[in-house]
C-alpha positions as CSV (number, residue, x, y, z in Angstrom):
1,X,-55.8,-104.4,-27.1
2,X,-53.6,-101.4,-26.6
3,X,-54.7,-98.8,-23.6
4,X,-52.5,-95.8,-22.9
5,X,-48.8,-95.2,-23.6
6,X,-46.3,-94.1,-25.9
7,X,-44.7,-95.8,-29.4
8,X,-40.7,-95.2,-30.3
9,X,-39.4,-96.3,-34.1
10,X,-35.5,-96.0,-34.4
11,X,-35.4,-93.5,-31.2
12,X,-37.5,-91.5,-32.3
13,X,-41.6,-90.4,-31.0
14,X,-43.9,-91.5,-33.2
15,X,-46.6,-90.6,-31.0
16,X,-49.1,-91.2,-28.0
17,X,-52.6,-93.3,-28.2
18,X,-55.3,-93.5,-26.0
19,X,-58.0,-95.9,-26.1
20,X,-60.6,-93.5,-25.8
21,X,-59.4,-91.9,-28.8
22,X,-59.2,-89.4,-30.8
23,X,-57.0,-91.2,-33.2
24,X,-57.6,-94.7,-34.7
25,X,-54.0,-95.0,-35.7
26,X,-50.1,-93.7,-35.8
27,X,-48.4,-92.4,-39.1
28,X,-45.2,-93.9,-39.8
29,X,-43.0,-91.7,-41.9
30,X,-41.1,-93.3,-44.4
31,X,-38.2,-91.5,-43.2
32,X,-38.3,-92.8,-39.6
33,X,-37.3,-96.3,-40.9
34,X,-33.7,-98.0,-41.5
35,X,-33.0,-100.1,-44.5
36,X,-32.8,-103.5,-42.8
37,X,-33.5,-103.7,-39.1
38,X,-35.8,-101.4,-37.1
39,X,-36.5,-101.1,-33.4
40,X,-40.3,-100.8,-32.3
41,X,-40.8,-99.9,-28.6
42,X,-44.5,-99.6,-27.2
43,X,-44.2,-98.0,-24.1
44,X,-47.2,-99.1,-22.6
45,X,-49.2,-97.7,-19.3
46,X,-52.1,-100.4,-18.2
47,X,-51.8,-104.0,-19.9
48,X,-51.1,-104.9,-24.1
49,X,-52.0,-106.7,-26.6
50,X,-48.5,-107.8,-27.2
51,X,-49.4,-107.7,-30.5
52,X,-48.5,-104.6,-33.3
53,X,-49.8,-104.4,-36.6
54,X,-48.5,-102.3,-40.0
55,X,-51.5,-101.5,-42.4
56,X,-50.8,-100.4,-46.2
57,X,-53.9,-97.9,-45.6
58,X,-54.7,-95.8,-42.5
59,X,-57.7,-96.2,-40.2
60,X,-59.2,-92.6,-40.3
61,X,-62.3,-93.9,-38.7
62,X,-65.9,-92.9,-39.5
63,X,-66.4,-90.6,-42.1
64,X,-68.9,-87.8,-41.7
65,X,-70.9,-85.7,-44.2
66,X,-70.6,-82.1,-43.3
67,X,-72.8,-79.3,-44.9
């Protein structure tokens, strides 16, 4: 549901998506987060999802065989 735009954790860039890829999904360092509580800004260009979601495993997408 996200489009375009930029994601902030604690101040500090986490990184920029883009709907039409490449990436399925941010990292989030251990190190960017505060014991306790945490501010999340989604800077977001066109119109969200309003929604954010934290995965124990990444999304890296399809895999491909290469030879």
């Amino acid at each position: 549901g996200w489009d375009k735009g930029v994601v902030f954790i604690n101040g500090l860039n986490l990184g920029r998506y883009w709907s039409i890829g490449p990436q399925q999904a941010l990292y989030l360092p251990g190190p960017f987060l505060n014991s306790g509580i945490n501010q999340v800004i989604v800077f977001e260009e066109q119109e969200g999802d309003y929604k954010v979601n934290f995965e124990d495993s990444p999304d890296l997408g399809m895999a491909a065989e290469i030879q």
